[in-house]
C-alpha positions as CSV (number, residue, x, y, z in Angstrom):
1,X,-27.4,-31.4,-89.6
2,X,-25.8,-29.8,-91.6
3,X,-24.1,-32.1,-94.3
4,X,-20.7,-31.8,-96.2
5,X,-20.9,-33.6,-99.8
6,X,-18.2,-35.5,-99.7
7,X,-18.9,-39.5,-98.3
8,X,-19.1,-40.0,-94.5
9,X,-17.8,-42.5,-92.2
10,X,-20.6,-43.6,-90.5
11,X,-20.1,-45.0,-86.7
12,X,-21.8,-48.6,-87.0
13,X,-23.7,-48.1,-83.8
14,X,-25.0,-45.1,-84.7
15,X,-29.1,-44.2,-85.4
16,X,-28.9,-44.3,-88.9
17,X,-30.3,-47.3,-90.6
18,X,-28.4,-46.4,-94.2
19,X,-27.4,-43.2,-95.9
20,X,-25.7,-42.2,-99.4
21,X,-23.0,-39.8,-100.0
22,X,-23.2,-38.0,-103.7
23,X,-21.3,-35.7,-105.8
24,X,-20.7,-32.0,-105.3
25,X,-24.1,-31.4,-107.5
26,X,-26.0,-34.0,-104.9
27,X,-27.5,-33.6,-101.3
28,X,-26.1,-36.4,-98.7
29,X,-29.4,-38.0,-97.1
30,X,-30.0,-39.8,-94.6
31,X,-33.4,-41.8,-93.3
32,X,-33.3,-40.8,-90.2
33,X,-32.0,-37.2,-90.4
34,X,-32.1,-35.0,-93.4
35,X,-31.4,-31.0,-93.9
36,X,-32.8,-28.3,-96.1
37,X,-30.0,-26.1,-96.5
38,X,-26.1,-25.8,-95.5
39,X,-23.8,-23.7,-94.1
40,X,-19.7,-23.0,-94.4
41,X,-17.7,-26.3,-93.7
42,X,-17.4,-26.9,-89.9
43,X,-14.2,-28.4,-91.3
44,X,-12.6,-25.3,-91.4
45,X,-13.4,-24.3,-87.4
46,X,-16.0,-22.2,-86.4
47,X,-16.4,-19.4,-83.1
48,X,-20.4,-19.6,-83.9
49,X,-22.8,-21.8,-81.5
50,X,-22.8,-25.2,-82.6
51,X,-25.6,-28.1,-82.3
52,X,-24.1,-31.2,-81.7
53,X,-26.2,-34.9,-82.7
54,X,-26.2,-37.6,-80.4
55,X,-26.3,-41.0,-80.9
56,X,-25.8,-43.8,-78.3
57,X,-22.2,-43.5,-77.9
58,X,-22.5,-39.6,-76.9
59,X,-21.8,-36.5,-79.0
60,X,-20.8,-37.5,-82.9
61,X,-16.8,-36.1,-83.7
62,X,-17.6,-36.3,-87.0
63,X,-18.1,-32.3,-88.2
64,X,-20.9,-33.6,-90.3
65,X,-23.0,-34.0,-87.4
66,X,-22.7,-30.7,-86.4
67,X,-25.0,-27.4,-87.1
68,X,-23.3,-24.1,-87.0
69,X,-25.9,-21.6,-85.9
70,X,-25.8,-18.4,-88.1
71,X,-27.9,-15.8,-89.2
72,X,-30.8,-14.7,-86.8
73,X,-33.8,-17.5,-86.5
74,X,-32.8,-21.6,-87.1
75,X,-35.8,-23.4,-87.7
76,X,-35.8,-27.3,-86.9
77,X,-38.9,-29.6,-87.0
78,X,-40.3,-31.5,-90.1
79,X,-40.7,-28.8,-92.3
80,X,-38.8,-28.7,-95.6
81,X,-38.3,-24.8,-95.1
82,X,-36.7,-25.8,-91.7
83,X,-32.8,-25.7,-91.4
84,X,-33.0,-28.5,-89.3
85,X,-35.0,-31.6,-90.6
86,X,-35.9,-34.3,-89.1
87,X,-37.7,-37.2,-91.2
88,X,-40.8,-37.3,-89.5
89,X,-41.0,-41.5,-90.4
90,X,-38.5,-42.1,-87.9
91,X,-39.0,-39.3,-85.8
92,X,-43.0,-39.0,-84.8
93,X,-42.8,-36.7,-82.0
94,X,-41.2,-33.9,-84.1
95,X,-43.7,-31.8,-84.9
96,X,-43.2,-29.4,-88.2
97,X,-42.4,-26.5,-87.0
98,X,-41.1,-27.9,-83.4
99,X,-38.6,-25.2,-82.0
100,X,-37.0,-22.1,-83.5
101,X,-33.4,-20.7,-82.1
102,X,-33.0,-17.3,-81.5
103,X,-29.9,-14.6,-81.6
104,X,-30.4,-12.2,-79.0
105,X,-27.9,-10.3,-80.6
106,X,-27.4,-9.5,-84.1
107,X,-24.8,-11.8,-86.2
108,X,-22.2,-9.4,-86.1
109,X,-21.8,-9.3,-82.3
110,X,-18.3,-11.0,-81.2
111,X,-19.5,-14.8,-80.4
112,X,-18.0,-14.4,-76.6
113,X,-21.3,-12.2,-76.1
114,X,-23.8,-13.5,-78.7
115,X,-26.3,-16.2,-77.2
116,X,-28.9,-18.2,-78.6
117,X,-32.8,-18.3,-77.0
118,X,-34.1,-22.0,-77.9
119,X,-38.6,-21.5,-78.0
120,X,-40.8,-24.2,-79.0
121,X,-43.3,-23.8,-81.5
122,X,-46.2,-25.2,-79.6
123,X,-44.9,-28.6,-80.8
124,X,-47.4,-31.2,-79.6
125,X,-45.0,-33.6,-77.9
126,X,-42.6,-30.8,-75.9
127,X,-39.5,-30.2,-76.1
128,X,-37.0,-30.6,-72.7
129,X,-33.8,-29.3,-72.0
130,X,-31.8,-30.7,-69.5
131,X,-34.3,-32.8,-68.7
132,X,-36.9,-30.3,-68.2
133,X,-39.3,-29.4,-70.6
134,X,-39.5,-25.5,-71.3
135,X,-42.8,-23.5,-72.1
136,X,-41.9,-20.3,-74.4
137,X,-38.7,-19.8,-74.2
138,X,-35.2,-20.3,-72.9
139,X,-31.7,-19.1,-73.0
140,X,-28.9,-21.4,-73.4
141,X,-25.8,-22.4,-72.1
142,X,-22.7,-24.5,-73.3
143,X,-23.3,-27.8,-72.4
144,X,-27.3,-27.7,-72.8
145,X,-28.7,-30.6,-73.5
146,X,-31.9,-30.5,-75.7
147,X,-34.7,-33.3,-76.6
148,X,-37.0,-33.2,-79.2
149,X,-40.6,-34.5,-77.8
150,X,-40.0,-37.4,-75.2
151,X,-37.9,-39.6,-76.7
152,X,-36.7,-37.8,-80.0
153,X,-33.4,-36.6,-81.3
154,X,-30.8,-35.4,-78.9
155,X,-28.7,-31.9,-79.4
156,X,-26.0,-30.6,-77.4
157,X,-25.9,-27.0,-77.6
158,X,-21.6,-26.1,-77.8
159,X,-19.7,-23.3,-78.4
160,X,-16.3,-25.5,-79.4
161,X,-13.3,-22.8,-79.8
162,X,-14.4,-20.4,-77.1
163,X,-14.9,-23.1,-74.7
164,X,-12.2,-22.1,-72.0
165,X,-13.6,-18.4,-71.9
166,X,-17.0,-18.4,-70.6
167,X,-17.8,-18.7,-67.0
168,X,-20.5,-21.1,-66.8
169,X,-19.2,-23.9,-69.2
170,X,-19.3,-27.3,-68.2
171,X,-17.4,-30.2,-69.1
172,X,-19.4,-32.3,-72.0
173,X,-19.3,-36.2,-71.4
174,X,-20.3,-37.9,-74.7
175,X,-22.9,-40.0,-73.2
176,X,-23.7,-38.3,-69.9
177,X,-26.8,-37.0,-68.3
178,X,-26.4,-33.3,-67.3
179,X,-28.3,-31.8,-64.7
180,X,-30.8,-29.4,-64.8
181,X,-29.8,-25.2,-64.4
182,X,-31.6,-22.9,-62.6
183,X,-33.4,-20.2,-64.6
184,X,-32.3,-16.9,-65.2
185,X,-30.1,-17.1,-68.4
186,X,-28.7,-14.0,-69.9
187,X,-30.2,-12.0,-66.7
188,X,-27.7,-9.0,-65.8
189,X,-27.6,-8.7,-62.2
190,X,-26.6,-5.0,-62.4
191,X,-29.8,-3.7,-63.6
192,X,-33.0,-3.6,-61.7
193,X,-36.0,-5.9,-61.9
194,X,-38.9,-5.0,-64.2
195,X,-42.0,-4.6,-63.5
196,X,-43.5,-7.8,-64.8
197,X,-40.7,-9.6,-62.9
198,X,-42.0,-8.0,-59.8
199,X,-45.8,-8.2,-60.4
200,X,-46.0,-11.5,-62.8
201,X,-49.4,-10.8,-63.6
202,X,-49.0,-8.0,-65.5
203,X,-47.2,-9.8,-68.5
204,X,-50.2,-11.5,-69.2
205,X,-51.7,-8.6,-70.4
206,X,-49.4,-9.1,-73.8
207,X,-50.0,-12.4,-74.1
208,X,-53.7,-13.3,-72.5
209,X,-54.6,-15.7,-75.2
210,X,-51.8,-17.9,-75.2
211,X,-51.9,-17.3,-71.4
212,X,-55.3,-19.2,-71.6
213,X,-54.1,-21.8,-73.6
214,X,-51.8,-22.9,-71.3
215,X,-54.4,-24.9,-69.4
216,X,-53.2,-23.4,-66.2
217,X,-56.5,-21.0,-65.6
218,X,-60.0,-23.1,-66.2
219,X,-58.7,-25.8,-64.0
220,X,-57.5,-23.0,-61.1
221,X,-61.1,-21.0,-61.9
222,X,-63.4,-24.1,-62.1
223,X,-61.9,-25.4,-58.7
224,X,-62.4,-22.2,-56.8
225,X,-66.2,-21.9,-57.9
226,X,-66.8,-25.3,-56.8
227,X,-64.8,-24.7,-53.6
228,X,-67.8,-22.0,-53.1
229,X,-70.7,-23.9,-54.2
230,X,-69.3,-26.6,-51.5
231,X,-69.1,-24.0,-49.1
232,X,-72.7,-23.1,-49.7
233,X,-74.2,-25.8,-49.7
234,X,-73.3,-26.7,-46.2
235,X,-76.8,-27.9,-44.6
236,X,-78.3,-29.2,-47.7
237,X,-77.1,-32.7,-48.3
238,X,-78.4,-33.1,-51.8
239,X,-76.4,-30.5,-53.2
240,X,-73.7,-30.9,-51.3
241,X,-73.4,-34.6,-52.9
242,X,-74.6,-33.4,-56.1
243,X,-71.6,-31.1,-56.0
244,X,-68.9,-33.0,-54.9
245,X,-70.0,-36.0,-57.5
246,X,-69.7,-33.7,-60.3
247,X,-66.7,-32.6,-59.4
248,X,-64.8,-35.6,-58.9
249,X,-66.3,-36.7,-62.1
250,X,-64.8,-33.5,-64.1
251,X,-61.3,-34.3,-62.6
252,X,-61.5,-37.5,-64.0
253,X,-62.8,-36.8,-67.6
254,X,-60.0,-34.1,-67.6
255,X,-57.8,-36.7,-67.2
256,X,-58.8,-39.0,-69.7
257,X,-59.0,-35.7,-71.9
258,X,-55.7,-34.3,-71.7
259,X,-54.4,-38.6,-72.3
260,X,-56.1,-38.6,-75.6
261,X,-54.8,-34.5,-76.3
262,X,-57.2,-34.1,-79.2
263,X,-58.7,-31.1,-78.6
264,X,-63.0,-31.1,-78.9
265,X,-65.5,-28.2,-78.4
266,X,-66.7,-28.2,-74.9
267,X,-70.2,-28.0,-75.7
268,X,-69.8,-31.5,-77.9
269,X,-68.6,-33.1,-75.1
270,X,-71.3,-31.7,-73.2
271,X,-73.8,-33.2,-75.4
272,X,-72.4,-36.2,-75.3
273,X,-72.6,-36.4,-71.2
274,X,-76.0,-34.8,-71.4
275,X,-77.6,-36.7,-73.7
276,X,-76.8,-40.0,-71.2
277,X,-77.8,-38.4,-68.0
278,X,-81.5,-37.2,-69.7
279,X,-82.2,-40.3,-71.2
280,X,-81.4,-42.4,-67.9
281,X,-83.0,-39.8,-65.4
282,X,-86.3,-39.6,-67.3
283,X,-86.5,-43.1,-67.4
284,X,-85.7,-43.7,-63.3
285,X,-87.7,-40.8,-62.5
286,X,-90.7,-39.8,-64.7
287,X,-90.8,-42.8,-67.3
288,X,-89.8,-46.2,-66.3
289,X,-90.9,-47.7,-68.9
290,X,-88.9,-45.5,-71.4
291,X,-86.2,-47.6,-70.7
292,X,-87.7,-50.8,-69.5
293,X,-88.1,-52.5,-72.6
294,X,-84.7,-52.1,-73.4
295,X,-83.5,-53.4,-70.6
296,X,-85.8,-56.5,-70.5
297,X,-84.8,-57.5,-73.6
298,X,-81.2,-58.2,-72.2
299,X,-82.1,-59.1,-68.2
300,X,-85.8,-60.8,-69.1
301,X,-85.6,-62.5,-73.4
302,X,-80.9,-63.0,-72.7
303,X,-79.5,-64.4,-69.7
304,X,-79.2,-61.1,-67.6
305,X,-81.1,-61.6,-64.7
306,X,-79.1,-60.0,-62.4
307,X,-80.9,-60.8,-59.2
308,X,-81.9,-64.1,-60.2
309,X,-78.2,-65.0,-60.5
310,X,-76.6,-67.3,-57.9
311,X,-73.7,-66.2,-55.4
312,X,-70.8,-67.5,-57.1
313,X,-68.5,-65.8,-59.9
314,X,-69.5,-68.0,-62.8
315,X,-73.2,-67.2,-62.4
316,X,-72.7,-63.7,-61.8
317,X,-70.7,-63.1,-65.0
318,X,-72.9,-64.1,-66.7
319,X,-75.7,-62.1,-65.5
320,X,-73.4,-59.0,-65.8
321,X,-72.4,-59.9,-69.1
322,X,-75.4,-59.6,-70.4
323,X,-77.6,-57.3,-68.2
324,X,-74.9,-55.0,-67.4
325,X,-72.2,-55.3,-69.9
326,X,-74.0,-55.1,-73.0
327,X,-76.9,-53.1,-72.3
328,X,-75.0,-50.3,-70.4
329,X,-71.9,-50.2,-73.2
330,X,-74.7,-49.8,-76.0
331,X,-76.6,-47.4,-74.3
332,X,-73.4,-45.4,-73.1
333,X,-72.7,-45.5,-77.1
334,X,-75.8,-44.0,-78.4
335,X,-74.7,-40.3,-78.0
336,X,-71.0,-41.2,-80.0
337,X,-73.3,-42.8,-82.7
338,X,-75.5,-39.9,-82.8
339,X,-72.3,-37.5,-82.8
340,X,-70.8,-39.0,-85.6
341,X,-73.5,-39.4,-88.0
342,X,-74.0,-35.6,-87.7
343,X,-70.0,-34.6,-87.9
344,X,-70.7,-36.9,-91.3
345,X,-73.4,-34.2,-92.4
346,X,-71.8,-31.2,-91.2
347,X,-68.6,-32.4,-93.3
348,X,-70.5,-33.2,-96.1
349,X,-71.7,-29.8,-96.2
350,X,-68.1,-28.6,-96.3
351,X,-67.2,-27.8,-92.9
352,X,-64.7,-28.7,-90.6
353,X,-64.4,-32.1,-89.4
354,X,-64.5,-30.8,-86.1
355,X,-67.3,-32.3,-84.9
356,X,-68.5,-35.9,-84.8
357,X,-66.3,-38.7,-84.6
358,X,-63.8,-39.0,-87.8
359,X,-61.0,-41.1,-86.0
360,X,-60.0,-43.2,-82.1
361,X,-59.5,-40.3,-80.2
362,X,-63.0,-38.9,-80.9
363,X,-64.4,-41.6,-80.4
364,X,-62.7,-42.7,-76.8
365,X,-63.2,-38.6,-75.9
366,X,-67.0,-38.9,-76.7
367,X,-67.4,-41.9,-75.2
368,X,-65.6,-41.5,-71.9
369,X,-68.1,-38.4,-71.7
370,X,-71.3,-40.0,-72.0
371,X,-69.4,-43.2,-69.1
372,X,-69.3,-40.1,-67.0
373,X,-72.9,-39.0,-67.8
374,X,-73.7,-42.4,-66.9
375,X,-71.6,-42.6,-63.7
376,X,-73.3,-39.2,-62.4
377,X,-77.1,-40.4,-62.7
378,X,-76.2,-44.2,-61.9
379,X,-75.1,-42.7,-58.5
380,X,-76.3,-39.5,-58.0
381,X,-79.8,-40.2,-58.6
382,X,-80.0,-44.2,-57.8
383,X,-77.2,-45.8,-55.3
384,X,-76.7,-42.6,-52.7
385,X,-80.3,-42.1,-52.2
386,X,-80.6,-45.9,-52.3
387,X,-78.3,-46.2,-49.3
388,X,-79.3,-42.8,-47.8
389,X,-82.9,-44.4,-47.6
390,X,-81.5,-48.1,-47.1
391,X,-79.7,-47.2,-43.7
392,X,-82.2,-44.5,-42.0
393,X,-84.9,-47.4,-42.2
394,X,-82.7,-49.8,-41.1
395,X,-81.6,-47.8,-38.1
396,X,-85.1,-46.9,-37.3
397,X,-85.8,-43.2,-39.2
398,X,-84.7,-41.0,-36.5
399,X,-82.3,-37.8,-37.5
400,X,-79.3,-39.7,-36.2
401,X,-80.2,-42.7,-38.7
402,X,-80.6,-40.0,-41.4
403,X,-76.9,-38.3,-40.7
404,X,-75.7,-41.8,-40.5
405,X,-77.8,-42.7,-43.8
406,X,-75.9,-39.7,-45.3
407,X,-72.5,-40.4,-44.1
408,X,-72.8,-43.8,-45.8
409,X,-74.1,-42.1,-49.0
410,X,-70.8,-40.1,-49.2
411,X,-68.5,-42.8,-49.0
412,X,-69.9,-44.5,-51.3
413,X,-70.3,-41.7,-53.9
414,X,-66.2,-40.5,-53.4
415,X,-65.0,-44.1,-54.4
416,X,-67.7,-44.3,-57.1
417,X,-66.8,-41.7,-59.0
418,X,-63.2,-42.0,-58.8
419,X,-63.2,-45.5,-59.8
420,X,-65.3,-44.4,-63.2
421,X,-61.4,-43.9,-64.3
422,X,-61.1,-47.2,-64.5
423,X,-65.1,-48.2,-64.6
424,X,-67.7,-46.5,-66.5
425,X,-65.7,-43.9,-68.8
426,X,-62.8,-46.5,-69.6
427,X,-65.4,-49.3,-70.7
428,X,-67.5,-46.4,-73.0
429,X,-63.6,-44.9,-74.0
430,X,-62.8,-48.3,-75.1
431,X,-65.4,-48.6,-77.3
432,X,-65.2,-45.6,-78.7
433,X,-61.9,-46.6,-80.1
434,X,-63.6,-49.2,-82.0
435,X,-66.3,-46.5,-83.3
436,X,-63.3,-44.2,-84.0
437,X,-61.5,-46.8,-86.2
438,X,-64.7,-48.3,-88.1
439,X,-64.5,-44.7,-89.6
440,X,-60.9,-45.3,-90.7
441,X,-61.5,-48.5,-92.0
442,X,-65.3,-48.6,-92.9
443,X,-64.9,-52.4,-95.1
444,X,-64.0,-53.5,-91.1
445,X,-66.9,-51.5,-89.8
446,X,-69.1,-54.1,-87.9
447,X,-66.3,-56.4,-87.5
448,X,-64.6,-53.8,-85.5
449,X,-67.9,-53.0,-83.9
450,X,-68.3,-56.3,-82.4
451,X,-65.2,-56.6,-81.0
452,X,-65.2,-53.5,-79.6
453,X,-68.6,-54.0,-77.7
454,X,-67.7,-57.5,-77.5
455,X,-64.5,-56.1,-75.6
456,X,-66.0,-53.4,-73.2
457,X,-68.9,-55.7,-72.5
458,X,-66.9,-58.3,-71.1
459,X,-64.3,-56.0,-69.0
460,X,-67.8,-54.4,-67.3
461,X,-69.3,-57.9,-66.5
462,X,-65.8,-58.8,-64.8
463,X,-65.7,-56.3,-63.0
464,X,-69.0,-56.4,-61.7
465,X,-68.8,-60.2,-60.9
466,X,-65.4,-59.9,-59.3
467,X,-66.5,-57.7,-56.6
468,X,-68.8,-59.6,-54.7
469,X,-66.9,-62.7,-55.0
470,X,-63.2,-62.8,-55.3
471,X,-62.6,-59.9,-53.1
472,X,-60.9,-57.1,-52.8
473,X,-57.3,-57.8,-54.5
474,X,-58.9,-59.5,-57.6
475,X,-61.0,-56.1,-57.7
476,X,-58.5,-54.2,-57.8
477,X,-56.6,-56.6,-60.3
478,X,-59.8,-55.8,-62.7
479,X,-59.9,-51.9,-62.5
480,X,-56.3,-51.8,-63.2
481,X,-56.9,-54.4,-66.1
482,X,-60.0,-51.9,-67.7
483,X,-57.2,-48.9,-66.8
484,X,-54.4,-50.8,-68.9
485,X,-57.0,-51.2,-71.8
486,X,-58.1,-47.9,-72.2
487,X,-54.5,-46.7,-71.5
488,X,-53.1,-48.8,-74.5
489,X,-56.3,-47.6,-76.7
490,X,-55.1,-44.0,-76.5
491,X,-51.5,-44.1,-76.9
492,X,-52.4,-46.5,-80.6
493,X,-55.0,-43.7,-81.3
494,X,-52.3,-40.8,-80.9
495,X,-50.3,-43.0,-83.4
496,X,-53.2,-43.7,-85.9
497,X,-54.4,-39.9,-85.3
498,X,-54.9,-37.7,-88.7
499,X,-54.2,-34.5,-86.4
500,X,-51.2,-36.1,-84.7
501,X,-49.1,-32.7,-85.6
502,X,-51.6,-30.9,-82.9
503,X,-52.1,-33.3,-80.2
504,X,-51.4,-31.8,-76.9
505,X,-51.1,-34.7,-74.3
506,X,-47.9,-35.0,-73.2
507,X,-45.9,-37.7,-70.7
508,X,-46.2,-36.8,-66.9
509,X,-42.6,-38.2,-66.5
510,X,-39.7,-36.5,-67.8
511,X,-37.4,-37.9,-70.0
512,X,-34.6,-40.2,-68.7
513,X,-37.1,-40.5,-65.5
514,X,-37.0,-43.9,-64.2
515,X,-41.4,-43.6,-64.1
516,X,-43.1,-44.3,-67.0
């Protein structure tokens, strides 16, 4: 904030590891919290806005804690030309330039009617206020309480001397939570609504790309055309269950997608999902034997024979291990593989590393894609039909046996695809971490490749064996185990991320919520 130079009594509790007072020739710093400029003593009283730091015990006393707002724009992030700084060793989830504040009115306006407009940057990590987080911006109040990314620095936004004469001011409690306001700041009730408050749409118009960055319209659009396709393939099974599988598969990718918030061209992805669902439906359909070699090297030369396997957990992981496990996670992997020695060339060349896999997150985003390639064809093309067909015969072939057949064929797809969260696309994510972080430390690369596969490999095969042995609640134990690991590989590869500054995954809790 902004720092007097003469030495500061430090509270020993508060967030600041060390810090050295100089001269009058010498910036104050601090490890945790440094400033690039400052403005007239807060010593001497102020009637300006004020931003107050927060440490554990509440608001600081200390006037060296304390930014007096002036002039028209105050920058804060990581920045060196900010006027707030935040040193971005301590603080990760500032971003550089993470939220600008705003006069509405010009400096010379009397400070009863001047307010301040606090609008993030696009910081990566959000920034809340009050506990909510804002998107554009917002006017505030006394008593505002503002967070930098989840679990950053703390402001209070004050106005100290004119306290007593503005309506809305609430009492600050060093330490306390204060709840959210509703909207509306700065709004004068006299004058009538405009039009884009009355038709919402049409401020889009100004602002249509940033509009479509939000992430609020291809989920909305994609939805409704799929709502239609559903509708019209009422009467025709096949795409009916083609449609609904793809579906659910998308939502779940888009999850795992906005976790990892490093942001891929669609059409990679789409290679990468491709690429898995050609090479497995030409091989079940047209070519079996385009695949069959692989596959009896691990379940015919290792000790993967599925089938052969006895009924009991032991035996079955085993078999899974190797005839699942390892051939499906290196299969799933060829596309990532593929993908990254081309992003290799392409950067060579000069371009962007935009494409191919330079670090984790490409590598789990890449890799969950091809898991849900895999997912799709594994059930789409193999298991529904399978128990389509399996049931009509059993039940004798007649069109009631067939509806039933079909039935069955649906409840087996929904659960399928769901669970690739936690199946398929978490196993392929997870080794896509590895892949990802052999390119940041290539002298580790097959060491990392091993366990890695090793890794993924062996949460497939328990998963696999578990369910037709231990039951229900020990399957369930195992999804969420597969779930935790992939969870834990993309919060480390946010943290290793080169492009941390423009990640866009964010927590789905609040901060302060009691849900994590």
């Amino acid at each position: 904030m902004s720092l007097p130079r003469s030495r500061l009594a430090i509270p020993q509790d508060w967030p600041m590891e060390s810090h050295r007072a100089g001269t009058a020739k010498k910036q104050v710093q601090f490890k945790y919290l440094r400033t690039a400029r400052r403005t007239r003593s807060m010593t001497q009283g102020s009637a300006r806005p004020t931003l107050k730091l927060i440490g554990p015990t509440g608001i600081s006393p200390d006037p060296a804690h304390h930014f007096e707002l002036v002039g028209e724009v105050v920058k804060v992030g990581r920045s060196p030309d900010c006027q707030i700084r935040f040193d971005s060793t301590v603080y990760r989830g500032v971003s550089r330039y993470h939220v600008s504040l705003k006069a509405i009115h010009p400096p010379g306006t009397p400070p009863p009617q001047q307010q301040w407009q606090l609008c993030d940057e696009g910081s990566a990590n959000g920034t809340f206020v009050n506990g909510q987080q804002i998107q554009g911006c917002v006017t505030l109040r006394p008593g505002d309480r503002i967070v930098l990314s989840q679990n950053g620095p703390q402001l209070i936004y004050d106005l100290p001397p004119l306290a007593a004469y503005l309506p809305e001011t609430r009492a600050r409690i060093p330490g306390a939570a204060f709840a959210p306001q509703p909207g509306g700041g700065g709004l004068d009730p006299s004058l009538n609504p405009s039009l884009s408050q009355l038709i919402p749409v049409v401020s889009t118009r100004r602002n249509f790309k940033d509009f479509l960055k939000k992430g609020y319209i291809f989920p909305g659009v994609i939805t409704i055309l799929w709502v239609v396709l559903l509708f019209v393939a009422r009467g025709n099974i096949l795409l009916f269950i083609f449609g609904l599988g793809t579906y659910l598969g998308l939502i779940g990718f888009s999850f795992i997608y906005r976790l990892c918030g490093k942001e891929k061209p669609w059409w990679e992805i789409a290679c990468s999902t491709l690429f898995t669902m050609s090479l497995l439906t030409i091989s079940l359909l047209w070519v079996p034997w385009f695949l069959g070699i692989y596959f009896f090297f691990f379940r015919g030369i290792l000790p993967g024979n599925i089938e052969g396997a006895a009924n009991n957990f032991a035996s079955l992981f085993v078999a899974h291990f190797f005839g699942a496990g390892l051939s499906e996670e290196l299969l799933k992997a060829f596309p990532v593989f593929l993908l990254m020695l081309v992003g290799k060339q392409m950067a060579t060349g000069g371009q962007r590393r935009r494409i191919g896999v330079f670090e984790p997150l490409d590598g789990i985003v890449l890799g969950a894609a091809s898991g849900l390639g895999f997912t799709l064809v594994e059930t789409l093309v193999q298991y529904v039909p399978g128990e389509i067909l399996r049931v009509s015969q059993m039940l004798g072939g007649s069109q009631e046996a067939l509806q039933t057949g079909q039935l069955l064929g649906i409840q087996l797809l929904v659960p399928r695809i769901i669970g690739s969260v936690a199946g398929h696309m978490a196993y392929s994510g997870y080794f896509g971490y590895f892949i990802g972080l052999s390119v940041l430390y290539p002298s580790r690369c097959w060491q990392l490749l091993g366990i890695g596969y090793f890794t993924s490999s062996l949460l497939h095969a328990l998963w696999n064996a578990t369910g037709g042995t231990l039951g229900p609640i020990m399957l369930a134990f195992t999804g969420i185990l597969a779930y935790v690991f992939l969870i834990a590989a993309i919060l480390k590869a946010r943290e290793l991320s080169p492009t941390r500054s423009q990640n866009f995954a964010t927590r789905i809790a609040p901060p302060g919520s009691d849900f994590r």
